[in-house]
C-alpha positions in Angstrom: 0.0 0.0 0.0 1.0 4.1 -0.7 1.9 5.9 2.2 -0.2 9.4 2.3 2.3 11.2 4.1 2.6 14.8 5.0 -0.7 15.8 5.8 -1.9 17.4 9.3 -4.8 15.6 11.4 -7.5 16.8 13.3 -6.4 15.1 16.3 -7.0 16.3 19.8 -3.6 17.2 21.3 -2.9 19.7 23.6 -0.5 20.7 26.4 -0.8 23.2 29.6 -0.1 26.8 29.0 3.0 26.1 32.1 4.6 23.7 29.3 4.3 25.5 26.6 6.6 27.4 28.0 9.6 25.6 27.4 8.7 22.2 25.4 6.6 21.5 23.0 5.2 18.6 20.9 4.8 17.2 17.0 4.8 13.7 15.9 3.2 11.3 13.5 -1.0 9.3 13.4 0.6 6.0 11.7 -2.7 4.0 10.4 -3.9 1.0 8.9 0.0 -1.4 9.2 0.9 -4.8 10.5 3.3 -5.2 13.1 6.3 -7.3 11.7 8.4 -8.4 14.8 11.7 -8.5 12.7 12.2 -6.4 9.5 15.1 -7.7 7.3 15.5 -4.5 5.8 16.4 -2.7 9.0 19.2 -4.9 10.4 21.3 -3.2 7.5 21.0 0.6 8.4 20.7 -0.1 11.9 23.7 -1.5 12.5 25.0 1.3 10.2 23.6 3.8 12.7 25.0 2.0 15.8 28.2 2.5 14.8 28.0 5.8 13.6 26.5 6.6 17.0 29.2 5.1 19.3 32.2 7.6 17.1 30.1 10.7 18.8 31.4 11.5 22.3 30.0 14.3 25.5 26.9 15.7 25.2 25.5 17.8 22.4 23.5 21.0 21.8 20.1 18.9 21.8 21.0 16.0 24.9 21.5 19.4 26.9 18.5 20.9 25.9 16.6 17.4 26.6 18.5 17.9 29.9 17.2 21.5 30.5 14.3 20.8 30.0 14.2 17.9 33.1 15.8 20.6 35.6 12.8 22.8 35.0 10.7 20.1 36.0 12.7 19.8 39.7 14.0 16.3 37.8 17.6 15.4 37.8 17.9 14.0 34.5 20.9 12.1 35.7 18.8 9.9 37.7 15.6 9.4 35.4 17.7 9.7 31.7 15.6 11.0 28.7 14.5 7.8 27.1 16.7 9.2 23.9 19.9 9.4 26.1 19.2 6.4 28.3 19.5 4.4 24.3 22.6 6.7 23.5 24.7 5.4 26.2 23.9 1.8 26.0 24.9 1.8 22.3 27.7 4.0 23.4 28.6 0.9 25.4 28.9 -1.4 22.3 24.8 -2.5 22.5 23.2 -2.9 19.1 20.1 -0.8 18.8 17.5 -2.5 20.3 15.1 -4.8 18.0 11.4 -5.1 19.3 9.0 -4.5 16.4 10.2 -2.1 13.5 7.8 0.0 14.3 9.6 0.5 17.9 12.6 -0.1 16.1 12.6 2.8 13.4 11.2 5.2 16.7 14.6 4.0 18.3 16.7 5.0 15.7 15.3 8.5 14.6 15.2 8.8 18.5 18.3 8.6 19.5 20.0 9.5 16.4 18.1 13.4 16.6 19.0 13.1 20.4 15.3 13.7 21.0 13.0 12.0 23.6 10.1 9.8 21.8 6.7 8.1 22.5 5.3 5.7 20.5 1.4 4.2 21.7 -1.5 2.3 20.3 -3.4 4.7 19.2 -6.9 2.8 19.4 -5.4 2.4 23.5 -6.0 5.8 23.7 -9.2 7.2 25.2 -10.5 10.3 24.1 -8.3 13.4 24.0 -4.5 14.1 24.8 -3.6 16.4 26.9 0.6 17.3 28.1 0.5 18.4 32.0 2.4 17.8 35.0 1.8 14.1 36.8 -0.2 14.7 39.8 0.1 13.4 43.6 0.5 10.0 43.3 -0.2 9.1 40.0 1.5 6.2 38.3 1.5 3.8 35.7 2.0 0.3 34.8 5.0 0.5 32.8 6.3 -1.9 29.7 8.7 -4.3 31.3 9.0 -2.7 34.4 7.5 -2.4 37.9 4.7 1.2 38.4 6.4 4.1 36.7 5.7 6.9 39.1 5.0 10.7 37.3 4.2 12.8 40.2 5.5 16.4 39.3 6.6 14.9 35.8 5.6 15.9 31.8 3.0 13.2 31.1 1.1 12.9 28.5 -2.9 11.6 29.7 -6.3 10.7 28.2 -9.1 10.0 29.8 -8.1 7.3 31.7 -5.1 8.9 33.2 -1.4 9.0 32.0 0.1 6.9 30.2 3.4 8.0 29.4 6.2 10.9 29.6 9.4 11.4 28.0 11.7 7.9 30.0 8.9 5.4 30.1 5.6 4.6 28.5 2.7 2.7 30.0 2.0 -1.4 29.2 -2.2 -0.1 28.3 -0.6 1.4 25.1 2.2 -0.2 24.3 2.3 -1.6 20.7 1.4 -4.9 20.3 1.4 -7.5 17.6 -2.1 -6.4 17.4 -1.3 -2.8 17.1 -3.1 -1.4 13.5 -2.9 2.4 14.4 0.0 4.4 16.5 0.7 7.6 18.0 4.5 8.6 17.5 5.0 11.7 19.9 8.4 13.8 20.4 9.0 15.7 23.2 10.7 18.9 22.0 12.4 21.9 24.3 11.4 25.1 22.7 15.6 25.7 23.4 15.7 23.5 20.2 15.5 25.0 16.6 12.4 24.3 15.3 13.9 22.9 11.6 15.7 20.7 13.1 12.7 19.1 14.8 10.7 19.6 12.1 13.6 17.5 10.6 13.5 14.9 12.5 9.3 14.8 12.1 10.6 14.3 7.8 13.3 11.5 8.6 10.3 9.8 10.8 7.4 10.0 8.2 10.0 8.7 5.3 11.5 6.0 7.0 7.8 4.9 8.8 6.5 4.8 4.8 10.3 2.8 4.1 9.7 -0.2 6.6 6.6 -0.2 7.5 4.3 0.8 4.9 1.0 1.7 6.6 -1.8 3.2 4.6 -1.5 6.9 6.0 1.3 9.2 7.7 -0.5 12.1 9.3 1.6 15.0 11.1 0.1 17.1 14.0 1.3 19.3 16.2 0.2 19.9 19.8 -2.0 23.2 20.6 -1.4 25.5 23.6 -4.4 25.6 25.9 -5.9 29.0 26.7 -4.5 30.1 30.4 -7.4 30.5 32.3 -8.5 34.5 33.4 
């Protein structure tokens, strides 16, 4: 099937006036695809990109701002890593990139190779409207291979049913699945980086998604700023 990539969707996405401030979000409706556990055609250009990766040393422009953007959330970013650092380092280490589903595995790669943090969710596990705020009191989530992800205080992105996922760690209810038919791909952006090279990274995203996996529709959006209440 043709990709129709490139055009903007109606989608309900928005984040509080506080975090508009200093981050915002863009990313991709992926629609109507087949999850294929392991894609041939990726093992090629990942390992490609692996090794490119582990010739870059410090910290760039981008991890910093990634960083930055942790401290004004009272996070220490040392502690809980950006998801797109936390993969930097271990490939840094000599770790392939990760292979789960080349769906996940295409979100690794433009991930950490733009240095920005990435979601990816079910998109039919999401209920209702999304909306980026700050976790509140004891909120949590059940997260994908690991024990309740606690985002009290933290950027989360929520629907109706509550969170379900923030810039380190996304929640098992949207997870993608072999099941998975339609997907949210969301990056978390600090406003400290230029905005062509995010909307860079949103190109590299939508051409390799119509590459490798092929779904029937590419839709961009971008997140809208809710009106501070009076």
């Amino acid at each position: 099937m043709m990709s129709d990539a490139g055009q903007v969707s109606e989608l309900d996405v928005s984040i509080t006036p506080e975090l508009s401030t200093f981050v915002r979000l863009v990313g991709l409706r992926v629609t109507d695809f087949s999850v294929v556990t392991r894609e041939s055609l990726l093992d090629e250009p990942l390992a490609e990109a692996a090794t490119e990766l582990r010739a870059t040393y410090g910290h760039d422009d981008v991890t910093m701002a990634v960083r930055g953007l942790y401290r004004k959330l009272g996070i220490d970013p040392t502690k809980r890593r950006p998801s797109s650092e936390a993969l930097l380092r271990r490939i840094r280490r000599g770790d392939p990139l990760p292979r789960v589903n080349a769906l996940v595995d295409v979100c690794n790669w433009c991930s950490v190779e733009s240095r920005l943090p990435f979601g990816l969710y079910d998109a039919d596990r999401i209920n209702g409207a999304i909306e980026c705020r700050r976790g509140r009191q004891g909120e949590g989530y059940s997260g994908i291979r690991k024990d309740d992800v606690h985002v009290d205080g933290r950027l989360v992105l929520s629907d109706q049913l509550g969170a379900f996922g923030n810039p380190s760690s996304d929640s098992a209810r949207t997870m993608i699945t072999s099941s998975t038919t339609s997907a949210m791909v969301v990056i978390f952006a600090p406003l400290a980086v230029d905005s062509n090279l995010v909307a860079a990274t949103v190109d590299t995203v939508t051409a390799r998604v119509a590459q490798f996996i092929v779904p029937r529709a590419i839709l961009s959006w971008a997140a809208r700023k809710q009106i501070e209440a009076k």
